[in-house]
Backbone as XML, in Angstrom:
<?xml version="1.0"?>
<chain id="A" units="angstrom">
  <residue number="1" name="UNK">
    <atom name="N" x="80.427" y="64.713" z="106.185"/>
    <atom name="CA" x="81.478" y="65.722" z="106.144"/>
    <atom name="C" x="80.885" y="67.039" z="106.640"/>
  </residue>
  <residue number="2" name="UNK">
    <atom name="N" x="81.559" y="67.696" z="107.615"/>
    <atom name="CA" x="81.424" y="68.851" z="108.169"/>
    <atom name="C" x="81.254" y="70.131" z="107.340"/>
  </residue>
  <residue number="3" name="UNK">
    <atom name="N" x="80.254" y="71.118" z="107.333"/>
    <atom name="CA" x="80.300" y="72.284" z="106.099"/>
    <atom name="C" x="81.885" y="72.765" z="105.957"/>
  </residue>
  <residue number="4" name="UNK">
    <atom name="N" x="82.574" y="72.781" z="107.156"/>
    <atom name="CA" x="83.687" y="73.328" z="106.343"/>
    <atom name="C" x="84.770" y="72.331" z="105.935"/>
  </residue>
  <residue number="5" name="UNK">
    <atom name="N" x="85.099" y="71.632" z="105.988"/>
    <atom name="CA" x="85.312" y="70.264" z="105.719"/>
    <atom name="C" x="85.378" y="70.118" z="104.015"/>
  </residue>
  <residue number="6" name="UNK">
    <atom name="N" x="83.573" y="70.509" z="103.999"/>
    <atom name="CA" x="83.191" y="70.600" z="102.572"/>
    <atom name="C" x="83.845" y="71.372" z="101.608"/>
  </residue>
  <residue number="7" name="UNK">
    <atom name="N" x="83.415" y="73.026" z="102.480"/>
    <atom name="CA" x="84.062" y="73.661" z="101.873"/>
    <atom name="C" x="85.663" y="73.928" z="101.393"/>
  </residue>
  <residue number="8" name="UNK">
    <atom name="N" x="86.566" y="73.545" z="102.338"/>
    <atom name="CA" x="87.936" y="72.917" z="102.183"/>
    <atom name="C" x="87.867" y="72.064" z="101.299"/>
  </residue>
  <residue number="9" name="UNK">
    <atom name="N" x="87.264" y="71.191" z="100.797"/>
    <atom name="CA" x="87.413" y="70.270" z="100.134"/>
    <atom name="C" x="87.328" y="71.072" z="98.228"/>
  </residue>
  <residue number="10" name="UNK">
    <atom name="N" x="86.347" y="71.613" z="98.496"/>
    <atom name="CA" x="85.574" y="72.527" z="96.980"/>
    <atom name="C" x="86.804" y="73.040" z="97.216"/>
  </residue>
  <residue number="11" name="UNK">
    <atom name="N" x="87.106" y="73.888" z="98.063"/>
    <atom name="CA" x="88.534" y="75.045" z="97.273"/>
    <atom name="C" x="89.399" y="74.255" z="96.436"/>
  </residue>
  <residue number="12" name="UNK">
    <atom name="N" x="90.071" y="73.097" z="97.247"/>
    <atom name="CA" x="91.593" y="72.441" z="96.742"/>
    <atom name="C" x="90.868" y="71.593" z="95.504"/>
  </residue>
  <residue number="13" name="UNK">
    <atom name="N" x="89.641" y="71.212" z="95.243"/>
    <atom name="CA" x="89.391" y="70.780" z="94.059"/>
    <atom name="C" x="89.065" y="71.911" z="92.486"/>
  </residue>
  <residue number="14" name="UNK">
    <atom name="N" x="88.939" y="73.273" z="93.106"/>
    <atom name="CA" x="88.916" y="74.120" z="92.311"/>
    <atom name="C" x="90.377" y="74.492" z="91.409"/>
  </residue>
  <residue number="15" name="UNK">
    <atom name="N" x="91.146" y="74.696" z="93.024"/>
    <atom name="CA" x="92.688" y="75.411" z="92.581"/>
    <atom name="C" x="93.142" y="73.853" z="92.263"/>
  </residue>
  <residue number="16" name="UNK">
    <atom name="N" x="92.719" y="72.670" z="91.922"/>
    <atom name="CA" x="93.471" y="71.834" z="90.776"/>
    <atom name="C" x="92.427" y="71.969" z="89.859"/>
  </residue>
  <residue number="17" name="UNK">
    <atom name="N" x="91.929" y="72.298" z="89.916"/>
    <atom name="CA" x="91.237" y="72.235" z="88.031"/>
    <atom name="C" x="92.089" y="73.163" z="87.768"/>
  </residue>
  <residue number="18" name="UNK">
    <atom name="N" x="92.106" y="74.131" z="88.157"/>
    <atom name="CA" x="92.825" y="75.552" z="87.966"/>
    <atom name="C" x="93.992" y="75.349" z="87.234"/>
  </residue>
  <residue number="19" name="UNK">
    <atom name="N" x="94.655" y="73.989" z="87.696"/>
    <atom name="CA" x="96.011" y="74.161" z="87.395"/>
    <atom name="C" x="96.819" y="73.882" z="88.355"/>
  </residue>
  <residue number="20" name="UNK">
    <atom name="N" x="96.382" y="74.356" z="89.425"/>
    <atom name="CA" x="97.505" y="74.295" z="90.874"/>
    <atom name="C" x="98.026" y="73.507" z="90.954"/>
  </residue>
  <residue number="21" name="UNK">
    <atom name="N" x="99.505" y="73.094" z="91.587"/>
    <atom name="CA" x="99.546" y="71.616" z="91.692"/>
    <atom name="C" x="99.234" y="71.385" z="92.962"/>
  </residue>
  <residue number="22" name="UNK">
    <atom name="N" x="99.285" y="70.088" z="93.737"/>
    <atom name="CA" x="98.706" y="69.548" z="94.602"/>
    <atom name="C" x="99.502" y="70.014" z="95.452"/>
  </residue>
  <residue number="23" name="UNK">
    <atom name="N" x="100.567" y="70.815" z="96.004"/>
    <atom name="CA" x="101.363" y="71.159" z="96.654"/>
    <atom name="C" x="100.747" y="72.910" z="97.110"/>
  </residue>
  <residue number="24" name="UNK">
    <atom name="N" x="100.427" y="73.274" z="96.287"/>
    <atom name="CA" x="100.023" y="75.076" z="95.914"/>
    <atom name="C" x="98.489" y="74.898" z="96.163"/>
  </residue>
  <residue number="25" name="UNK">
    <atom name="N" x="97.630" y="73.568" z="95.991"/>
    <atom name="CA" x="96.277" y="73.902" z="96.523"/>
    <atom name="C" x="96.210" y="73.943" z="97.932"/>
  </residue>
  <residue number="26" name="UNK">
    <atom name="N" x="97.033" y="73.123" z="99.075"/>
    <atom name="CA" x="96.751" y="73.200" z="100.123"/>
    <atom name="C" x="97.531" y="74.110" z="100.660"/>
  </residue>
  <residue number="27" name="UNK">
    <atom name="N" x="98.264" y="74.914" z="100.573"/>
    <atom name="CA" x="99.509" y="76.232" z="100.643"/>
    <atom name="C" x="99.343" y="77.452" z="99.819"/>
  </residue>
  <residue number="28" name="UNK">
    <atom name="N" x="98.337" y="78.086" z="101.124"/>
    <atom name="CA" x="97.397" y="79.273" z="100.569"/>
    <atom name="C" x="97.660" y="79.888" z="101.702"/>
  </residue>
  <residue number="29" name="UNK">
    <atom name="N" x="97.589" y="81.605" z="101.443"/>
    <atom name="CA" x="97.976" y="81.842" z="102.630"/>
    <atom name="C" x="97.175" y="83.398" z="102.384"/>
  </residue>
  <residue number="30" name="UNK">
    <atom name="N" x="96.856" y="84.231" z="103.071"/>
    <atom name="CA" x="96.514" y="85.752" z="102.895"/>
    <atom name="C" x="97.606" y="86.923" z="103.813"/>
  </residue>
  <residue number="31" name="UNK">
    <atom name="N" x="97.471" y="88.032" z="102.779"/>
    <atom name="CA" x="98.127" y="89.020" z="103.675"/>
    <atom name="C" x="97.137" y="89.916" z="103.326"/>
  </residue>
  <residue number="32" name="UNK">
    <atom name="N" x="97.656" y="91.401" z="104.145"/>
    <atom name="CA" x="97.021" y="92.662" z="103.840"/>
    <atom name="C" x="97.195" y="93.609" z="104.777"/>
  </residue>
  <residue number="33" name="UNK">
    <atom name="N" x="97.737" y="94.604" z="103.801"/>
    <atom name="CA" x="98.399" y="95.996" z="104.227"/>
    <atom name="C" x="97.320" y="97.050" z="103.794"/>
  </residue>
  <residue number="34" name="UNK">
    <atom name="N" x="97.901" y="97.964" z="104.881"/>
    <atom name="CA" x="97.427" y="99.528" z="104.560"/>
    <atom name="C" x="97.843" y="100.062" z="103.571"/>
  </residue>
  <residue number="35" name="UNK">
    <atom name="N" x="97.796" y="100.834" z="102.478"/>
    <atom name="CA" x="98.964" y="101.238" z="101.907"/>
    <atom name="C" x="98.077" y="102.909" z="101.360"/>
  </residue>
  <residue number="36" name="UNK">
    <atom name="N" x="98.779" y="103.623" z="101.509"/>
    <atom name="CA" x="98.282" y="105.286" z="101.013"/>
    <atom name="C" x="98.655" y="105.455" z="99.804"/>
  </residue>
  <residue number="37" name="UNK">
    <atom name="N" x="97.978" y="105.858" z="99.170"/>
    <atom name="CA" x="98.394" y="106.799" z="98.019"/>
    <atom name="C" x="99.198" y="108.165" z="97.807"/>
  </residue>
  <residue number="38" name="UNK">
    <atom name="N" x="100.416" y="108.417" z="97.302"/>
    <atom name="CA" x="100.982" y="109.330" z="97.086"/>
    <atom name="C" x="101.259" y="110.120" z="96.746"/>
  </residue>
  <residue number="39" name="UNK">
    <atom name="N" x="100.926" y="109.283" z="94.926"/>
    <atom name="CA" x="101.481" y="110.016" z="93.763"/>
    <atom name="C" x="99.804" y="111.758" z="93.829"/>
  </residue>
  <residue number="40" name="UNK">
    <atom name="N" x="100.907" y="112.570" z="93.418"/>
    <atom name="CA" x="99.840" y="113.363" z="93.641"/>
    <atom name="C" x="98.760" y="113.902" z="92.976"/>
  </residue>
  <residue number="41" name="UNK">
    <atom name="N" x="98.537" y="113.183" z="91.865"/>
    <atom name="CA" x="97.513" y="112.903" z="90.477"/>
    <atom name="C" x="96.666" y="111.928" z="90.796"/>
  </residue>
  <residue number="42" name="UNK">
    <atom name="N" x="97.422" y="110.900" z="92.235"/>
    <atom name="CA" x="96.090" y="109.842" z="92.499"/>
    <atom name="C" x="96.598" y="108.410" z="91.446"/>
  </residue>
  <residue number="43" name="UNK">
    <atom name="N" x="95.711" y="107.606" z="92.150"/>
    <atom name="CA" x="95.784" y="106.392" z="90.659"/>
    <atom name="C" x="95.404" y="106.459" z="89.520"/>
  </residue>
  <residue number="44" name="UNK">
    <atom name="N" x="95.515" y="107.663" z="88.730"/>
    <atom name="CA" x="94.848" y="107.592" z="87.408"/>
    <atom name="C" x="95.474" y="106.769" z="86.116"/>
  </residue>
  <residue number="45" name="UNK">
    <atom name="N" x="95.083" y="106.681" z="85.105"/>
    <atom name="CA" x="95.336" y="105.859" z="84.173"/>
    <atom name="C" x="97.070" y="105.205" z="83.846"/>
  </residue>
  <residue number="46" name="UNK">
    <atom name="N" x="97.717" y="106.057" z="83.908"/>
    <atom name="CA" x="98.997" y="105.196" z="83.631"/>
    <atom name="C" x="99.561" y="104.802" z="84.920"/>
  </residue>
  <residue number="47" name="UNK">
    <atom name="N" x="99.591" y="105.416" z="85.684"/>
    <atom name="CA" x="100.206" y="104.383" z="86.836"/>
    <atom name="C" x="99.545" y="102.992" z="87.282"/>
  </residue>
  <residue number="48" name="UNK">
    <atom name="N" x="98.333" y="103.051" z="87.162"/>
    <atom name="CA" x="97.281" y="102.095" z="87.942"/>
    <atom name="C" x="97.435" y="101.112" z="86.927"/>
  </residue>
  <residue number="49" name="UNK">
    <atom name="N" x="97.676" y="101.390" z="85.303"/>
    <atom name="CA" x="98.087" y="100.847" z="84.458"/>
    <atom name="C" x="99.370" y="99.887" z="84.897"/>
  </residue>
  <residue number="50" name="UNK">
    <atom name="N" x="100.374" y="100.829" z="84.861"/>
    <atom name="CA" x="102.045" y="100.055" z="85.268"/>
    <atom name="C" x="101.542" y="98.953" z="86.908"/>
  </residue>
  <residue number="51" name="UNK">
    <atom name="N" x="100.986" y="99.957" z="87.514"/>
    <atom name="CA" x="100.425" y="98.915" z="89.397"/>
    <atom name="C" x="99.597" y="97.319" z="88.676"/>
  </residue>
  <residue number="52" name="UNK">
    <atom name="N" x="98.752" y="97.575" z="87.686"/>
    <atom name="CA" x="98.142" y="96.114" z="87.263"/>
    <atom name="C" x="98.859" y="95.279" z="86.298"/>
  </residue>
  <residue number="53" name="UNK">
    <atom name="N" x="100.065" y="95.985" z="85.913"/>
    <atom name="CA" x="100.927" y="94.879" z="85.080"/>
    <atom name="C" x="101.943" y="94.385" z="85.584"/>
  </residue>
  <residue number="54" name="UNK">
    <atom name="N" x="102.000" y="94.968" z="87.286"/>
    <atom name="CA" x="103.028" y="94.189" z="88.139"/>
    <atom name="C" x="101.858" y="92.878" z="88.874"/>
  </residue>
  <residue number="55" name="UNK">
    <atom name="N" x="100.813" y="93.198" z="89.009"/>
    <atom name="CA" x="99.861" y="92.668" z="90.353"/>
    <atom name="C" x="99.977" y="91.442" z="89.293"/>
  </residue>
  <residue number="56" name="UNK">
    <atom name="N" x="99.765" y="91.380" z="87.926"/>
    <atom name="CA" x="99.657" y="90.024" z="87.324"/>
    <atom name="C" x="100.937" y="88.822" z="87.048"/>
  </residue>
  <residue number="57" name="UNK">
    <atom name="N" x="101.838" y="89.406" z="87.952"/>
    <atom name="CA" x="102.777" y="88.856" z="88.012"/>
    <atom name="C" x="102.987" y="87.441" z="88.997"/>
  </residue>
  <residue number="58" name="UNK">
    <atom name="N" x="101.891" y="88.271" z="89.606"/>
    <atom name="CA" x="101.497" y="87.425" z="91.159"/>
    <atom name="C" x="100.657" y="86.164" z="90.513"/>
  </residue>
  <residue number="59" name="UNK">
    <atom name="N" x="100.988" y="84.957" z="91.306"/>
    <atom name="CA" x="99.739" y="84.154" z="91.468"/>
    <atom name="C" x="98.537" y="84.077" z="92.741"/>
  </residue>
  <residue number="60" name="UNK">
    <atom name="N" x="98.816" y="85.002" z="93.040"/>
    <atom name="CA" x="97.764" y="85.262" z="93.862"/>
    <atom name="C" x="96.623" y="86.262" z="93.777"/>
  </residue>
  <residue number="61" name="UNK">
    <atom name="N" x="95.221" y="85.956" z="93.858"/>
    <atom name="CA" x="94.614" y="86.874" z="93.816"/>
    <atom name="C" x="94.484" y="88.221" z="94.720"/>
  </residue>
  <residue number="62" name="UNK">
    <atom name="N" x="94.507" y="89.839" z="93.832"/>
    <atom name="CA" x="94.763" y="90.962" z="94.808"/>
    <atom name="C" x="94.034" y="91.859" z="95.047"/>
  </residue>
  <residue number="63" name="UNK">
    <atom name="N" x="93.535" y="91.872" z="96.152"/>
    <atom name="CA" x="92.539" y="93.660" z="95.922"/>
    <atom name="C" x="92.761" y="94.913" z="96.256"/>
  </residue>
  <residue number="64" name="UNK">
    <atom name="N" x="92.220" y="95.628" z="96.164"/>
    <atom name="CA" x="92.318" y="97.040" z="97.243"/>
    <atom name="C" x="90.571" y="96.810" z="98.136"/>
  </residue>
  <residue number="65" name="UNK">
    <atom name="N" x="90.584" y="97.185" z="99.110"/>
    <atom name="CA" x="89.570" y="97.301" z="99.923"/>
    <atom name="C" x="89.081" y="98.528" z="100.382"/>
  </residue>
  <residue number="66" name="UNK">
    <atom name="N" x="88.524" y="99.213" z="99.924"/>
    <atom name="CA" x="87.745" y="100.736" z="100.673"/>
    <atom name="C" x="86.421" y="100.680" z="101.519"/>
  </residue>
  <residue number="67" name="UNK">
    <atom name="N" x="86.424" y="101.596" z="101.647"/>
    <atom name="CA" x="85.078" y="101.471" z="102.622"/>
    <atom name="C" x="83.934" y="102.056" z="101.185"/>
  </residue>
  <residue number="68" name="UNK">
    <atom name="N" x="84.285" y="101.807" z="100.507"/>
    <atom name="CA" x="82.933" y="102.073" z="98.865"/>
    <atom name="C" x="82.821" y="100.602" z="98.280"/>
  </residue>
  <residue number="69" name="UNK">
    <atom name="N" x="83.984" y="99.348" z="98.631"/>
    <atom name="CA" x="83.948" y="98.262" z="97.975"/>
    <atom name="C" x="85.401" y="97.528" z="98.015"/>
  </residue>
  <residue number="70" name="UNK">
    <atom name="N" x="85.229" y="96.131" z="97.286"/>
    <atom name="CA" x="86.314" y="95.755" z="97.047"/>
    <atom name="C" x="86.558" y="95.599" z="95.890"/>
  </residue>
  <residue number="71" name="UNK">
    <atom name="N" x="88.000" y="96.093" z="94.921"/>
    <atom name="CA" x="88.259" y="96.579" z="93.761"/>
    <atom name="C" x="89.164" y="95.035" z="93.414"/>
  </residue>
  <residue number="72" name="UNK">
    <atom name="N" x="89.328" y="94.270" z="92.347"/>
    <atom name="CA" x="90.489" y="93.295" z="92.346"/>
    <atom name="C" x="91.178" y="94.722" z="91.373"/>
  </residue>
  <residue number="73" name="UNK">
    <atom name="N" x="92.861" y="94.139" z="91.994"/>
    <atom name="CA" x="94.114" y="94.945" z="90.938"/>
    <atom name="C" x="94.783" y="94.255" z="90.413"/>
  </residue>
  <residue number="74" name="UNK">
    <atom name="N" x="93.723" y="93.300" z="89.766"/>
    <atom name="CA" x="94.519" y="93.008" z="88.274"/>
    <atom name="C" x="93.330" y="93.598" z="87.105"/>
  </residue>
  <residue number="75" name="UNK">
    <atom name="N" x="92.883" y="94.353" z="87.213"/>
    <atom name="CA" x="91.577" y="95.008" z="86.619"/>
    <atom name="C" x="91.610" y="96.313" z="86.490"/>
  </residue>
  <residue number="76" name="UNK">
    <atom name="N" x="92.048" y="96.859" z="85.761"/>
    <atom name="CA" x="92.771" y="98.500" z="85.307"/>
    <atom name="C" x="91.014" y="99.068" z="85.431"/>
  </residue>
  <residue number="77" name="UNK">
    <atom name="N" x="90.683" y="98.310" z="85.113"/>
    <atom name="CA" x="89.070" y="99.526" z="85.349"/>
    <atom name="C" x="88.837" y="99.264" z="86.540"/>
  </residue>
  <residue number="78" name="UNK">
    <atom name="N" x="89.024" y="97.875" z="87.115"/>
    <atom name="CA" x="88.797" y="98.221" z="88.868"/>
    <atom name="C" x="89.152" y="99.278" z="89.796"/>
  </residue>
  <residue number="79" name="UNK">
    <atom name="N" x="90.629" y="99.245" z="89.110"/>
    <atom name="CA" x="91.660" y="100.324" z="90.034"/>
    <atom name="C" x="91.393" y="101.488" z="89.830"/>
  </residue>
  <residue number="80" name="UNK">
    <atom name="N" x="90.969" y="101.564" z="88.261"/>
    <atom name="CA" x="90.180" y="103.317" z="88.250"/>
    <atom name="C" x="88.986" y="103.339" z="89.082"/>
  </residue>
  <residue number="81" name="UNK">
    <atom name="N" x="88.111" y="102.638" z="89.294"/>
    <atom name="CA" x="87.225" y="102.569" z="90.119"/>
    <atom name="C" x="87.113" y="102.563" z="91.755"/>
  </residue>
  <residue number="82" name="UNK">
    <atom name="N" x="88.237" y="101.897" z="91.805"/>
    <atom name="CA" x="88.672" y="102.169" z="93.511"/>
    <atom name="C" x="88.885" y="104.146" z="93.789"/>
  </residue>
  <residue number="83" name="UNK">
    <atom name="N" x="89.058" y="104.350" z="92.426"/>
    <atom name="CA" x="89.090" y="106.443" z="93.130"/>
    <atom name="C" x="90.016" y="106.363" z="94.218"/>
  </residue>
  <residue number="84" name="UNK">
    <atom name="N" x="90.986" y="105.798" z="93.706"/>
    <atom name="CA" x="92.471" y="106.284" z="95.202"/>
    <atom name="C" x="92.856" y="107.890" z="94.524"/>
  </residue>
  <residue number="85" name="UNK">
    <atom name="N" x="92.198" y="108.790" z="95.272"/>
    <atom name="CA" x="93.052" y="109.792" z="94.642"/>
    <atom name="C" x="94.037" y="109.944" z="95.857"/>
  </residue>
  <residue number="86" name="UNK">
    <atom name="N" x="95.114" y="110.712" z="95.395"/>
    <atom name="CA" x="96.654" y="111.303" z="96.408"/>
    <atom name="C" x="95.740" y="111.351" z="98.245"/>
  </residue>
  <residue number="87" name="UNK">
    <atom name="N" x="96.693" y="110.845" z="98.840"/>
    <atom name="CA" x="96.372" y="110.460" z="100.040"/>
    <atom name="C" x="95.238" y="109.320" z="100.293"/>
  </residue>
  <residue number="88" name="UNK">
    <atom name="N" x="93.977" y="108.846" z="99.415"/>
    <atom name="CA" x="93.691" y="107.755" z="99.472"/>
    <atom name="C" x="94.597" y="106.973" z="100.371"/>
  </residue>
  <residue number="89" name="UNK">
    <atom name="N" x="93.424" y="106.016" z="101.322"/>
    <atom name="CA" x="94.002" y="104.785" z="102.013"/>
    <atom name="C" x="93.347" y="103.384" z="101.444"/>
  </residue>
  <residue number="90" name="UNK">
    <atom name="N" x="94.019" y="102.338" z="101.742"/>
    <atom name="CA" x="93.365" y="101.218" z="100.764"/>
    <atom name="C" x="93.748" y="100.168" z="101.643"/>
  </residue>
  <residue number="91" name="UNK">
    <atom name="N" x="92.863" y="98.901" z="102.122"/>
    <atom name="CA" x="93.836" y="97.819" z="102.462"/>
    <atom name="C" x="94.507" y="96.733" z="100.851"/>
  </residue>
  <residue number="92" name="UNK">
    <atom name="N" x="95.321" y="96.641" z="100.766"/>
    <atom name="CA" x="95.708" y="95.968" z="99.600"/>
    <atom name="C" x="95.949" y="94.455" z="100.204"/>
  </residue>
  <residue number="93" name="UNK">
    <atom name="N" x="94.681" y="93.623" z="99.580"/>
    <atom name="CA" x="94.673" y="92.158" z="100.367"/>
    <atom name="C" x="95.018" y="91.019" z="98.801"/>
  </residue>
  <residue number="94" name="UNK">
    <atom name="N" x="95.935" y="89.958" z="99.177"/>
    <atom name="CA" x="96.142" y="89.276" z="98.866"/>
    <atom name="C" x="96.232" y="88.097" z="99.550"/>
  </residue>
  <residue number="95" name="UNK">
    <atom name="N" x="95.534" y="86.916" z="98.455"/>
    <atom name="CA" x="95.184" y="85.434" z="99.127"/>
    <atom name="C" x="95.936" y="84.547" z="97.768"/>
  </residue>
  <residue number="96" name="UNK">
    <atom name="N" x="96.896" y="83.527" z="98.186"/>
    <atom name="CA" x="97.131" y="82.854" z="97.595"/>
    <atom name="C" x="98.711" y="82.522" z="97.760"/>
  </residue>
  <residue number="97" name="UNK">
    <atom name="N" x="99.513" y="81.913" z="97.106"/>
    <atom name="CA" x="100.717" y="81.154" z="97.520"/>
    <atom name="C" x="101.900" y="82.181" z="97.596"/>
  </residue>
  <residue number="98" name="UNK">
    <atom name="N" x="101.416" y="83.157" z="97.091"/>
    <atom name="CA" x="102.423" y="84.176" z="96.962"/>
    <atom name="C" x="101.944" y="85.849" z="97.834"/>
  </residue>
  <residue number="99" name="UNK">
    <atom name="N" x="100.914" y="85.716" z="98.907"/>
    <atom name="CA" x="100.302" y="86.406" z="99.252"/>
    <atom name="C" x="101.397" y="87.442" z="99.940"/>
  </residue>
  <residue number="100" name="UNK">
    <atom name="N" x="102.363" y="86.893" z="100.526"/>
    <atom name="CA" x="103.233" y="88.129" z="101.481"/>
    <atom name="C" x="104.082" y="88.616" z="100.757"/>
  </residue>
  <residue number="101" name="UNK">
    <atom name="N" x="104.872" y="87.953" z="99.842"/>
    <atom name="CA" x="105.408" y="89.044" z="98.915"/>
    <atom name="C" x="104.656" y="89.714" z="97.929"/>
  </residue>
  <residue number="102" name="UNK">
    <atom name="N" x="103.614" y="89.294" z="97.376"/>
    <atom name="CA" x="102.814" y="90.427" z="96.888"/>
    <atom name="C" x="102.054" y="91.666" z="97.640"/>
  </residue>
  <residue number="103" name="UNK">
    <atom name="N" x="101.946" y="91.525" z="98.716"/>
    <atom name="CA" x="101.761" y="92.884" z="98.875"/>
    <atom name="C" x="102.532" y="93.348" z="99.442"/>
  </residue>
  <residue number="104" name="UNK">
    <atom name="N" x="103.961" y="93.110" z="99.933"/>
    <atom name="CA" x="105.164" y="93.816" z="100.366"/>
    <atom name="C" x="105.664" y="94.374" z="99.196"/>
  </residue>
  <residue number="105" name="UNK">
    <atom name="N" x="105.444" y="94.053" z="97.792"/>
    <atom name="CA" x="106.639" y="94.135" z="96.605"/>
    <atom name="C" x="105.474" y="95.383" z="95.930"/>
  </residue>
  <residue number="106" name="UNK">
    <atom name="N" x="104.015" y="95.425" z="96.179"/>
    <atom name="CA" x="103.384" y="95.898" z="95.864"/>
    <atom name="C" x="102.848" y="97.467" z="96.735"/>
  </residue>
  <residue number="107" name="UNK">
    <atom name="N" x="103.260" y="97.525" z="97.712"/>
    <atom name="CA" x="103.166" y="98.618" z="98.670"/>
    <atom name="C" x="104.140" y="99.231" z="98.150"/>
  </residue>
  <residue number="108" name="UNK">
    <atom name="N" x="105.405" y="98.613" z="98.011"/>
    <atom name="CA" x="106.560" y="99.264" z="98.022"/>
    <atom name="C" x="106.003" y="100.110" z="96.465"/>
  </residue>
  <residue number="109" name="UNK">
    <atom name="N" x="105.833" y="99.426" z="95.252"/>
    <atom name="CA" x="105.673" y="99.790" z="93.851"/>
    <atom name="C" x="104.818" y="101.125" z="94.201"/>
  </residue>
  <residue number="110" name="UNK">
    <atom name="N" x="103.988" y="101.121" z="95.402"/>
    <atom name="CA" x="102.596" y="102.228" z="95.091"/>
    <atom name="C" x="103.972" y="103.693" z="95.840"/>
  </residue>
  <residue number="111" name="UNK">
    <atom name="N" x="104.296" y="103.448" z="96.527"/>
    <atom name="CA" x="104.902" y="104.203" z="96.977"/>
    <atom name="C" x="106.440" y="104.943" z="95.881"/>
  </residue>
  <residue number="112" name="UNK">
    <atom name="N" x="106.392" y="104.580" z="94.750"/>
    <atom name="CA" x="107.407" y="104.216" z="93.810"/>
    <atom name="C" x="106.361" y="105.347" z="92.541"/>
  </residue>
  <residue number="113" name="UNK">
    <atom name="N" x="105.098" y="105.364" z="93.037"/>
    <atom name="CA" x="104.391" y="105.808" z="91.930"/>
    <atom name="C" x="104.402" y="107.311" z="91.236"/>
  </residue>
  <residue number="114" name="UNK">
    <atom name="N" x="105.374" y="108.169" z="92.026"/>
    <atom name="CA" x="105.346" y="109.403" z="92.183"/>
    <atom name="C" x="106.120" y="110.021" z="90.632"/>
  </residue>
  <residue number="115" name="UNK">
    <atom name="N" x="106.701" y="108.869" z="89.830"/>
    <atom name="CA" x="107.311" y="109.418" z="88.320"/>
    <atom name="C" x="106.256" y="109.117" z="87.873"/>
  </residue>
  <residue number="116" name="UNK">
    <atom name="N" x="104.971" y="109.105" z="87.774"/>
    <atom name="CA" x="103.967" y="109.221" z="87.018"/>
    <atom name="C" x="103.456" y="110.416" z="87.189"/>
  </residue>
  <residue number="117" name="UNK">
    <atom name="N" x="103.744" y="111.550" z="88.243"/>
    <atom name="CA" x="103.118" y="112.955" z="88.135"/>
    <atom name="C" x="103.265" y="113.759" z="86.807"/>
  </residue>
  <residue number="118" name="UNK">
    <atom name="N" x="101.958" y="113.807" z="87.310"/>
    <atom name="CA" x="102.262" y="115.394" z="85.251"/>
    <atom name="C" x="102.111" y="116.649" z="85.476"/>
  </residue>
  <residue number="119" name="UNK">
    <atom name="N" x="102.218" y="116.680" z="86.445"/>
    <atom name="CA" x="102.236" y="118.388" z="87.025"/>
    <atom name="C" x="103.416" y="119.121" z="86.588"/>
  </residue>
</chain>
């Protein structure tokens, strides 16, 4: 068997231990958007809060991507850690069965973030 072959093989035996069903291990897919930051406080604690209790909605795994690292956002200390402050850019990448509507439904939410200002 060919290394990737192999490796194809390890994924779809992972995402069924996982749970997946045999339909959802081989029907994987990735997206990933640009998406800016708005709100003008930045991602700080309660929004990034409300942003990681939508991202877990997803079955797909999600990140933000900077040029300091890659943050997962289902991880409220990640997302504080990504430091998106106001105007921050991020690629927001998602891999998994639900990859294009999560980060379409999720761009849209960041852009949505602006009733969290406390100014």
């Amino acid at each position: 068997m060919s290394g990737l072959a192999e490796l194809a093989t390890r994924a779809v035996e992972a995402a069924l231990a996982a749970g997946a069903s045999d339909a959802e291990a081989y029907v994987s897919e990735t997206a990933r958007r640009e998406v800016r930051v708005s709100n003008k406080l930045g991602l700080h604690a309660r929004p990034a809060a409300h942003l990681v209790k939508h991202v877990r909605t997803f079955r797909s795994e999600i990140w933000f991507v900077t040029n300091d690292g890659r943050y997962s956002a289902s991880s409220l200390i990640d997302v504080l850690r990504a430091n998106l402050d106001c105007g921050a850019t991020a690629t927001l990448e998602a891999h998994g069965t639900d990859a294009e509507e999560a980060v379409e439904r999720l761009q849209k939410l960041l852009g949505e973030l602006d009733k969290f200002d406390e100014s």
